[in-house]
C-alpha positions as CSV (number, residue, x, y, z in Angstrom):
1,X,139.3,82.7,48.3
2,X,142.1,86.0,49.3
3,X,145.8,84.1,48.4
4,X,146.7,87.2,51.2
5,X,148.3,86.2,54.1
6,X,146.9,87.8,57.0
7,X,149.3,89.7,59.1
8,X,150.9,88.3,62.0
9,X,149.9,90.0,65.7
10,X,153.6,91.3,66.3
11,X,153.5,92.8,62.5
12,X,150.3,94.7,63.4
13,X,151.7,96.0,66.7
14,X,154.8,96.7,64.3
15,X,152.5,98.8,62.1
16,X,150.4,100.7,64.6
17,X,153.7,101.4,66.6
18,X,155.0,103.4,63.3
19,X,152.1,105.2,63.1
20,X,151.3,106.4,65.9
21,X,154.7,108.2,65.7
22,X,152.8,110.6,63.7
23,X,150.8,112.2,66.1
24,X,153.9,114.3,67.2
25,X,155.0,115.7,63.9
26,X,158.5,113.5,63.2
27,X,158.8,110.9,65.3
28,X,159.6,111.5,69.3
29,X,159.9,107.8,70.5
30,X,159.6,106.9,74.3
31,X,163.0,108.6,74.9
32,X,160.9,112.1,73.6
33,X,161.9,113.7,71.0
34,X,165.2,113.1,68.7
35,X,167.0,116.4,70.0
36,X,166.0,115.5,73.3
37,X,167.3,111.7,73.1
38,X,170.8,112.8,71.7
39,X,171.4,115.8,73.4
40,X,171.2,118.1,70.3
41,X,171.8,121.9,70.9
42,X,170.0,123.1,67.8
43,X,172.1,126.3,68.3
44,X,175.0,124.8,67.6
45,X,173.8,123.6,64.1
46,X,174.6,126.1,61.4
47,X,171.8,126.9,59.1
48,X,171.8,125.2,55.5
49,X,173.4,126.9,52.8
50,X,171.1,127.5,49.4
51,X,173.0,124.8,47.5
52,X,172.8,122.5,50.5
53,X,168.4,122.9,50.3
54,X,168.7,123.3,46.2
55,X,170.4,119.9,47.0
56,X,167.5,118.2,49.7
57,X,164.5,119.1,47.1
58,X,166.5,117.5,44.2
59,X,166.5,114.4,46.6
60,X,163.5,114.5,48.3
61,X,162.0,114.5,44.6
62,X,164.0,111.9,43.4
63,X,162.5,109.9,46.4
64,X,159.2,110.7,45.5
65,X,159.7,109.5,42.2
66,X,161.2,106.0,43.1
67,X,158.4,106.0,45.8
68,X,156.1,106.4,43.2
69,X,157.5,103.8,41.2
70,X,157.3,101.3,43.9
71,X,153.7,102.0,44.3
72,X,153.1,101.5,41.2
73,X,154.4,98.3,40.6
74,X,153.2,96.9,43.7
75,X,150.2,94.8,44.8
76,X,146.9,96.6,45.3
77,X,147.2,96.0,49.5
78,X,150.0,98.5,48.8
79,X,148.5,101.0,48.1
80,X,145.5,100.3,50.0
81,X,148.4,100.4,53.2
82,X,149.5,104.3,51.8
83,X,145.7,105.1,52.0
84,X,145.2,104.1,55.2
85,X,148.1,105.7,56.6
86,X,147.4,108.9,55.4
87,X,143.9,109.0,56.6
88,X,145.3,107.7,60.0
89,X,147.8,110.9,60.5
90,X,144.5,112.9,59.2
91,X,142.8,115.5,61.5
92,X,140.8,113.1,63.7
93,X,138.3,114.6,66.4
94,X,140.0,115.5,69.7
95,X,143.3,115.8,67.8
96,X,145.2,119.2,67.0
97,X,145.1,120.2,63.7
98,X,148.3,120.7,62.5
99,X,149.1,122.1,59.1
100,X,151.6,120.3,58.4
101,X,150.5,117.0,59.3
102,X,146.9,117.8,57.0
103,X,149.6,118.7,54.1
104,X,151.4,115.3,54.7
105,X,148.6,113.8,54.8
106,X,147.8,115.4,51.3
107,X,151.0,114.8,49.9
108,X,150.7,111.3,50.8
109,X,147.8,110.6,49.0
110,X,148.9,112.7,46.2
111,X,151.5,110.6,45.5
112,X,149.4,107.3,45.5
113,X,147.1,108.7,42.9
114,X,150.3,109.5,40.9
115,X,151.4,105.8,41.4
116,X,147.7,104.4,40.1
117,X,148.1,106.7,37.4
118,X,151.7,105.4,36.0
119,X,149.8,102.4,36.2
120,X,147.6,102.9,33.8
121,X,150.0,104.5,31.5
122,X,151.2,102.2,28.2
123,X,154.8,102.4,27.5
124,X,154.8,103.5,23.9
């Protein structure tokens, strides 16, 4: 017998709700998309600086790698959850294939595999 609990409807709606926020490449809710919901005049934004992007990778990577982390040290259904999301923002038939969502999708499951294998891994 599973000691999982099994989720709660308003957690599933919860779940399928985030993901289907993938189908438009970042997130337009039902107020469309972010610079349409608060008005943003993208021309008004000046571009980022080298240092300002050198910056953003070092974080984004340092995201990854606590991401990764948490994965790893995790319960199995965690994983399993990554997985599924991942093959959910996937090319699916009827669906635009969009290179950047097939490369998230990649990246996604990239970084799962990189979570089993700190798993496995023996601290020396």
């Amino acid at each position: 017998m599973s000691d999982e609990k099994p989720y709660p409807s308003s957690a599933i709606r919860q779940h399928l709700e985030a993901l289907s926020r993938w189908e438009n490449e970042g997130g337009a809710g039902p107020h469309g998309s972010p610079r349409e919901f608060l008005g943003l005049d993208l021309s008004e934004i000046p571009p980022l600086t080298n240092a300002e992007l050198v910056l953003l990778r070092v974080r984004v990577i340092a995201l990854e790698n606590l991401l990764i982390m948490l994965l790893a040290e995790g319960p199995d259904r965690r994983l399993e959850l990554a997985r599924e999301m991942a093959a959910y923002i996937s090319p699916r038939p009827g669906f635009t294939h969009h290179p950047l969502t097939i490369q998230a999708a990649a990246h996604m499951n990239d970084l799962v595999e990189r979570a089993v294998h700190y798993r496995s891994v023996t601290p020396p």
